[in-house]
Each structure stands twice: as structure tokens, then as C-alpha cells.
C-alpha positions in Angstrom: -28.0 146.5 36.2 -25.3 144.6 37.1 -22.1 144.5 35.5 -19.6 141.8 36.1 -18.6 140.3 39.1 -15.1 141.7 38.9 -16.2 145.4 38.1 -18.9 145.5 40.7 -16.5 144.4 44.3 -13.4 144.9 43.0 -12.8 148.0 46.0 -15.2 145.3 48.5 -13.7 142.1 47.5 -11.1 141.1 49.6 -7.5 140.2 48.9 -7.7 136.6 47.4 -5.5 134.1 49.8 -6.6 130.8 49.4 -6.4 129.0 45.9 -10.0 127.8 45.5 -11.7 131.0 43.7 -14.4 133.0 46.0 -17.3 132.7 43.4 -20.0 132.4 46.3 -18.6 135.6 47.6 -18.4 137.6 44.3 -22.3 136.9 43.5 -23.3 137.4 47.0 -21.7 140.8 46.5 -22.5 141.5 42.9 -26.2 141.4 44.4 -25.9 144.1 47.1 -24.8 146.1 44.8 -27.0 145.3 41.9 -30.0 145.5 44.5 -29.4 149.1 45.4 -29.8 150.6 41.9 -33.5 151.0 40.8 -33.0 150.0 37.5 -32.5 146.4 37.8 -34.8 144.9 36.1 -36.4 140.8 35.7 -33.9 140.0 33.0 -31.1 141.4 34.8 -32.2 139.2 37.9 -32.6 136.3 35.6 -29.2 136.8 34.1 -27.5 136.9 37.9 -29.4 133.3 38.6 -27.6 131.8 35.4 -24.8 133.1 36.1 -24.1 132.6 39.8 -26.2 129.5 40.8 -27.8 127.8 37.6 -24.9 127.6 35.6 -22.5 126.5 37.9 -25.2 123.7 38.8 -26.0 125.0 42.4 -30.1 125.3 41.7 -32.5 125.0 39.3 -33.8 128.5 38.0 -36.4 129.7 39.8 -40.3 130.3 38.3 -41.0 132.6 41.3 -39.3 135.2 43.1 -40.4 135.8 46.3 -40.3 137.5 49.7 -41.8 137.6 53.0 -43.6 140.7 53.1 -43.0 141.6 50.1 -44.7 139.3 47.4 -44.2 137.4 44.6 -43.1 138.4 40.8 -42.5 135.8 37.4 -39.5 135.4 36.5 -40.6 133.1 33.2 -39.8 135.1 30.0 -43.0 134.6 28.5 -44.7 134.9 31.2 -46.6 138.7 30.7 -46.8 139.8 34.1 -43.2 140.1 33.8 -44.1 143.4 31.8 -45.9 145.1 34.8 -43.9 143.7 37.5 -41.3 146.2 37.9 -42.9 147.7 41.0 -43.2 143.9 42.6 -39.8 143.6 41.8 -38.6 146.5 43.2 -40.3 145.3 47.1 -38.9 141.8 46.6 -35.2 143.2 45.9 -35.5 145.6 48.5 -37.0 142.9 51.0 -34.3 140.8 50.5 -31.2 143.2 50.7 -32.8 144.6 53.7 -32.5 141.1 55.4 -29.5 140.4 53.6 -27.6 143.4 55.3 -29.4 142.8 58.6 -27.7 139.1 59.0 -24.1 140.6 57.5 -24.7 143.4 60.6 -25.1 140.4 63.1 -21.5 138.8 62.8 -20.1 142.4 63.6 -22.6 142.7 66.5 -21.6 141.7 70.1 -22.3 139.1 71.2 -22.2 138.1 67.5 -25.3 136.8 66.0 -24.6 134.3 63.2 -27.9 132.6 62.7 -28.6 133.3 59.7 -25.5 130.5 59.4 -27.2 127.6 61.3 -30.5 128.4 59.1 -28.7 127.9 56.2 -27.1 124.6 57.1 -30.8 123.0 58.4 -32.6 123.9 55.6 -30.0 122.4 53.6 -29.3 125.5 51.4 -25.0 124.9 52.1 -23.6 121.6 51.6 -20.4 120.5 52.7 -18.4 118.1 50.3 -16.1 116.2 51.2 -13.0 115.2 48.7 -10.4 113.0 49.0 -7.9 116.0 50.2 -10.0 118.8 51.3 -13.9 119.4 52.0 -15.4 123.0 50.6 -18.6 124.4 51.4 -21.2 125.0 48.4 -24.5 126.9 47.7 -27.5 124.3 47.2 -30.4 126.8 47.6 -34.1 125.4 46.2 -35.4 127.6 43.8 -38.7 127.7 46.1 -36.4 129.6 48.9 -37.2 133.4 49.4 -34.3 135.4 47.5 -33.0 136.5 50.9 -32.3 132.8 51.8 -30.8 132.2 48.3 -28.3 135.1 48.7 -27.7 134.5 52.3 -26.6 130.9 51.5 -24.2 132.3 49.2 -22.5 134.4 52.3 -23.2 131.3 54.3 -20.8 129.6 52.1 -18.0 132.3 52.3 -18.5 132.6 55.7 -17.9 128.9 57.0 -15.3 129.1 54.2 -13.5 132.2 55.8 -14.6 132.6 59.3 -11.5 134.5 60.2 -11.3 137.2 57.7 -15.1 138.3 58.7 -14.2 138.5 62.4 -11.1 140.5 61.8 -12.0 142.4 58.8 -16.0 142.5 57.6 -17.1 146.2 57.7 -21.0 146.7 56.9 -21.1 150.8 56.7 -23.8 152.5 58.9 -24.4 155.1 56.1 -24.7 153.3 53.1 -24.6 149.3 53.9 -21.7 148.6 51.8 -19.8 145.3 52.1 -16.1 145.7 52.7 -13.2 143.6 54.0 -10.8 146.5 56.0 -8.1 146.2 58.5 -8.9 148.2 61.9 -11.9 148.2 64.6 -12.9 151.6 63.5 -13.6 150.7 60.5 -15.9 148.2 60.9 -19.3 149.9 60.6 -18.0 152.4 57.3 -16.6 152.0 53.9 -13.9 153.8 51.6 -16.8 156.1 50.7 -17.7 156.8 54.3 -14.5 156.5 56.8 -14.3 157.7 60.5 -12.5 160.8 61.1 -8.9 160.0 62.0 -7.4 160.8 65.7 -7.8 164.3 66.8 -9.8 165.7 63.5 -12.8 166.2 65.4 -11.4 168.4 67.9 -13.6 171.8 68.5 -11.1 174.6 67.6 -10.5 176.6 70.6 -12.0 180.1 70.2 -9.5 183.1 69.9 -7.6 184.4 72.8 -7.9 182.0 74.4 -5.2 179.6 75.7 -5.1 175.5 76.1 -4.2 175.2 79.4 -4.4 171.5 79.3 
């Protein structure tokens, strides 16, 4: 189960630079790694919507949680399929960090693929409003959307938000999927957990008696 927002990235979060707080980030990011434990369970889900999205008045809650190809589960409290849906859950959670991941992958791929941006924007899951100083992005996901299109409009968010930082510092790792924000091209596709081998370190040793005649 999740924890809070501040206990779950704080190694993935990234160093806070701007003064308007990265909420959309830290729940995007709170749900990868909530996702990957098994025990998550409805309430916990229901607990990260009110937090992250109904709360701040970015959705209604949703009734239904679902995913392409992986089905539909309650989310009502009463509801008492909710006390036989673990296994439904577990698919939909899956499904949707699967995809999640997948579209993160494509801003680090070359050429980069980003649509999971443009998706966001026509089905009107980001809005953009405007102030009399500044303009900021916000999550406005309907609680009909599949919970990888909820999530993704989250990153959407930070993404238009930050375009910079994710081309000079987004790191999905190829072992484990974690989200990171590092310095360096070689460490793009790892995590702290999981970091290349520096310069030299994966040298063959050269067998004995023998010389390096390089």
C-alpha cells in the first residue's frame, strides 16, 4: 500500500526548481510504485483517487476501474464484489503500469515518441489555464477513462510543465522500470538500484603471464 507521496519518490523525485509544487508528478509517481507491490488493495486505490485527483477537484471518483484487456473491478465501498475482486484488481493495476511505463519509455526513445501527450490534450484529460500572470497545466481526467489514461494525464501534466528536465534527465530503468530524474546519458535506462558499470570496470582481466601489449 502506498505510503505518502513524500516517502514513496523521495530518491525519484526530482530536485524542486520552480515555485508551483509538482503534485501531478508526486501522484503519478506514488502510483508506479504503489502498483508494483501485490498488496495494494481497492481501498488503497480508492484512497490514492481522493487524494490525488478528487480532493484537489481534478475528477469525480470513479464507480469503475477499468482497463483494456484487463477488465473491470468496483470501486464502491458497499459494493460486494469489491470482496472478491482482488485478482481483477491485480490485472487492471498491472495493465495500466504496463502502459504507463511503456509511454514514460517513449520520450527517452529516438526518435522520441510522445503521444501519449497529444492523446491526453484531445481527449481533454490536461487543461491548460490561463491566469492573469502565468498559465499551468492541470489533470481533468473523466472518471469513465481507463486508469492508464488517468495516470498518464497526470505525467502529461508534468511533462508539458517540465519538458526540459525529461529530455535531459528522465531515466526509466531496463531492470526494474523505476522512474528517476538523473544527470548523464548512461544513465538513462537504470536507476540508483541498478546503475551501469563505470569506465573500465568491465574490462576482462588479462590471464596470468601474460603481458598488455596494447
Amino acid at each position: 500500500m502506498a505510503t505518502s507521496p513524500t516517502a514513496v519518490t523521495a530518491v525519484a523525485f526530482p530536485v524542486q526548481r520552480a515555485a508551483r509544487p509538482r503534485r501531478a508528478l508526486a501522484a503519478g509517481l506514488e502510483f508506479l510504485e504503489a502498483s508494483a507491490e501485490p498488496g495494494w488493495s481497492v481501498c488503497g486505490v480508492r484512497t490514492w483517487f481522493e487524494e490525488h485527483l478528487v480532493e484537489p477537484g481534478h475528477m469525480r471518483a470513479p464507480v469503475v476501474l477499468s482497463e483494456p484487456g484487463a477488465g473491470r473491478v468496483s470501486l464502491l465501498e458497499s459494493d460486494a464484489e469489491t470482496l472478491t475482486s482482488s485478482s481483477n484488481l491485480l490485472r487492471i493495476v498491472t495493465g495500466a503500469r504496463n502502459r504507463i511505463i511503456a509511454a514514460l519509455r517513449g520520450l527517452n526513445a529516438s526518435p522520441t515518441d510522445d503521444r501519449f501527450l497529444s492523446a491526453a490534450i484531445f481527449a481533454g484529460r490536461v487543461q491548460r489555464l490561463r491566469g492573469r500572470s502565468e498559465s499551468h497545466w492541470v489533470p481533468q481526467p473523466e472518471p469513465t477513462a481507463p486508469l492508464s489514461g488517468i495516470v498518464l494525464s497526470l505525467f502529461a501534466v508534468d511533462v508539458l510543465s517540465h519538458r526540459d528536465e525529461y529530455e535531459e534527465r528522465l531515466s526509466v530503468c531496463d531492470i526494474c522500470d523505476r522512474i528517476t530524474f538523473q544527470d548523464g546519458a548512461l544513465r538513462r535506462k537504470s536507476c540508483p538500484d541498478h546503475l551501469p558499470p563505470l569506465s573500465g570496470m568491465s574490462r576482462r582481466a588479462m590471464p596470468s603471464g601474460r603481458k598488455n601489449l596494447s
